[in-house]
C-alpha angles and dihedrals in degrees: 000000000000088000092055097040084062088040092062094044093046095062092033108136090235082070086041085055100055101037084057090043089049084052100054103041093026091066104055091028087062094040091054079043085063101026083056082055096043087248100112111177108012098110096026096084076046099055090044087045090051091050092052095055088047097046092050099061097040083052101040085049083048096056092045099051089053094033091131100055112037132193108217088239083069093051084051098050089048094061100032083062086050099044085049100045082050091056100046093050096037093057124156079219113020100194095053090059087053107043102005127142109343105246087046112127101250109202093269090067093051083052093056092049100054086045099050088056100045086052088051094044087050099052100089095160107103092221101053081050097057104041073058098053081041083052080055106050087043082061094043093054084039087061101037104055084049094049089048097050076048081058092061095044093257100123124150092230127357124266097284101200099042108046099122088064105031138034146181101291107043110091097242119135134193104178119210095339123072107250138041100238087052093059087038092066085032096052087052094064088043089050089044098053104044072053098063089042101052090044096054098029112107095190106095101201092049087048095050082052079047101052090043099049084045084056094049102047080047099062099043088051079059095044093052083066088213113146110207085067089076084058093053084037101056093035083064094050095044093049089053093050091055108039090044090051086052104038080043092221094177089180092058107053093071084060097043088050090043075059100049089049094056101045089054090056090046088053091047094049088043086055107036106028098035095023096224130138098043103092096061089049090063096043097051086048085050094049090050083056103053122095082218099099095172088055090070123122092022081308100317091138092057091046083041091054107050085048102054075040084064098056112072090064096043100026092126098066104352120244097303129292103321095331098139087147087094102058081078107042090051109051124081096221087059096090120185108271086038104108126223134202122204094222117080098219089227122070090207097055098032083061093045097042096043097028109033139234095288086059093036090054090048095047101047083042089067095049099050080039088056092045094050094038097049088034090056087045096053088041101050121009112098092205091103088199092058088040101050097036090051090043086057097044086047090053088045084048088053105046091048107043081052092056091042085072085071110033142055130254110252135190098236096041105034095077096058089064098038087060096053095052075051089055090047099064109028104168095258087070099047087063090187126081127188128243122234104165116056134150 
């Protein structure tokens, strides 16, 4: 009794609670705590590695508790943790897989990202839910005020990752991440999500707080000059297009046009008064125009090509856990002089080309899981909480799986969107369980 009595508190979603909330807060707070030393990026791998081993366990206690009725998220999570353990011991090169370049996801951190999710999908109480969704928008102001002094070339250490392009004095921020790209597909979800709050909360002063945090995480997604954030950018707006069009919300769309609006003005004075954004513009326009096709997205199409090359002969379990590097090496058409980069690119096709088509179809399962099951919530439950707090983590889920087609999975960014496929599908919304005990 007394086992179980510790075994129930220990996957209590109160301790749920608190492992996602250290998470979210824990990442970007130690990496403020290096950059302040000159040292960015050295305990972050360690924090996401800790809160894989924690959330293994708690994970691991939490399945085993409920082992006769199963949640397909469970199922999922179950076979995303196999997929990935073949891969890893199955390498092509082991020991890239082990100590490779030094942002790769090791196991530990996979470990942290399905657990992340199953603790999100197991927190049902609306409170907890929301002082979650509260964790979020702390990180997204944290972030943000960084990224705006960054704006005006104070910053506590230069953007590590990303010397060789920009440099102090160019207006260029990155907020607590180390490159600019990286903050660019983070800042989405944070603008997505002080969206989604400033669109369902009633209480007009907290909104006003709301619409302004959502400016100002705007313009600093601007001010990053990724890309890939317009894609993230544009996949929110048009979410909420169309979801408030079907679900037929007249009240909201004043405050989803007062958002527009501001959004517009930020991008003009981003443009006319700080003379950002242009450049990519031109050299967007640049890369349509060339006949080099493999040189698009700053050379993404030819990344994106070596690795898809790569699957027909390891399409079982991928070329071993984030070990892209063979792709390359591998393949006749890479010549001696031509360069490589161990991130796809491309989550989609990262997770197909290192982890195999077995991983590939359970990932992208979840994900289609996490889209019907939140869809059917907003569309049908009367309980508003549940409605509106699952609408904001979907449109956090959107804007940040269309950027994903551009960008590469990083330690210190990756969790963040594991837990919101999490939030999108807490148990209470995934109604069926399955049976694993029947006679």
């Amino acid at each position: 009794m007394k086992t179980k009595r510790l075994l129930d508190k220990l996957i209590s979603e109160k301790v749920m609670e608190i492992y996602i909330i250290a998470a979210i807060v824990g990442i970007p707070l130690f990496a403020l705590m290096t950059e302040t030393f000159g040292r960015p990026f050295i305990t972050q791998p360690y924090v996401v590695s800790a809160l894989g081993y924690v959330g293994a366990v708690l994970c691991i206690a939490s399945l085993f508790k409920r082992r006769k009725e199963l949640y397909l998220t469970d199922v999922l999570y179950i076979l995303l943790m196999c997929f990935m353990s073949l891969s890893f011991v199955l390498s092509k090169d082991i020991y890239e897989s082990i100590l490779g370049f030094w942002y790769d996801e090791f196991f530990s951190h996979f470990l942290a990202y399905f657990s992340l999710m199953l603790a999100a999908a197991t927190i049902n109480d609306e409170k907890r839910r929301k002082r979650i969704l509260v964790a979020f928008l702390a990180v997204v102001v944290g972030h943000s005020l960084v990224a705006v002094f960054q704006t005006m070339n104070i910053c506590i250490s230069p953007c590590c990752l990303a010397l060789d392009r920009y440099k102090v004095g160019e207006d260029i921020c990155w907020g607590l991440t180390q490159h600019p790209n990286w903050y660019g597909g983070l800042s989405t979800l944070f603008c997505a999500c002080s969206a989604g709050m400033y669109l369902f909360t009633e209480n007009d002063r907290r909104r006003n707080i709301y619409f302004c945090v959502n400016m100002v995480a705007f313009y600093t997604m601007l001010s990053a000059e990724a890309r890939l954030a317009w894609v993230g950018t544009i996949a929110y707006i048009l979410f909420y297009v169309i979801s408030l069009s079907i679900m037929k919300e007249k009240r909201l769309w004043k405050r989803f046009g007062v958002m527009i609006i501001g959004m517009i003005v930020v991008t003009l004075f981003t443009i006319l008064v700080c003379g950002r954004i242009l450049e990519r513009f031109e050299r967007t326009s640049e890369e349509l125009k060339s006949s080099n096709v493999e040189g698009l997205g700053s050379g993404r199409v030819y990344i994106w090509r070596f690795a898809l090359e790569s699957v027909p002969d390891n399409w079982l379990f991928g070329l071993g856990l984030d070990n892209l590097k063979d792709a390359y090496v591998l393949n006749p058409r890479f010549k001696e002089g031509m360069w490589l980069n161990e991130k796809a690119h491309n989550e989609y096709i990262h997770y197909l080309a290192t982890q195999g088509v077995f991983q590939f179809v359970t990932y992208m399962s979840l994900l289609v899981y996490a889209v019907v099951r939140g869809v059917k919530t907003v569309l049908h439950t009367e309980d508003k909480s549940n409605k509106y707090m699952t609408w904001i983590f979907l449109g956090m889920f959107a804007a940040y799986s269309a950027q994903a087609m551009f960008n590469s999975s990083v330690i210190n960014i990756a969790p963040y969107f594991w837990i919101t496929i999490g939030m999108c599908v807490p148990h209470k919304n995934q109604v069926t369980k399955i049976q694993t005990d029947r006679k």
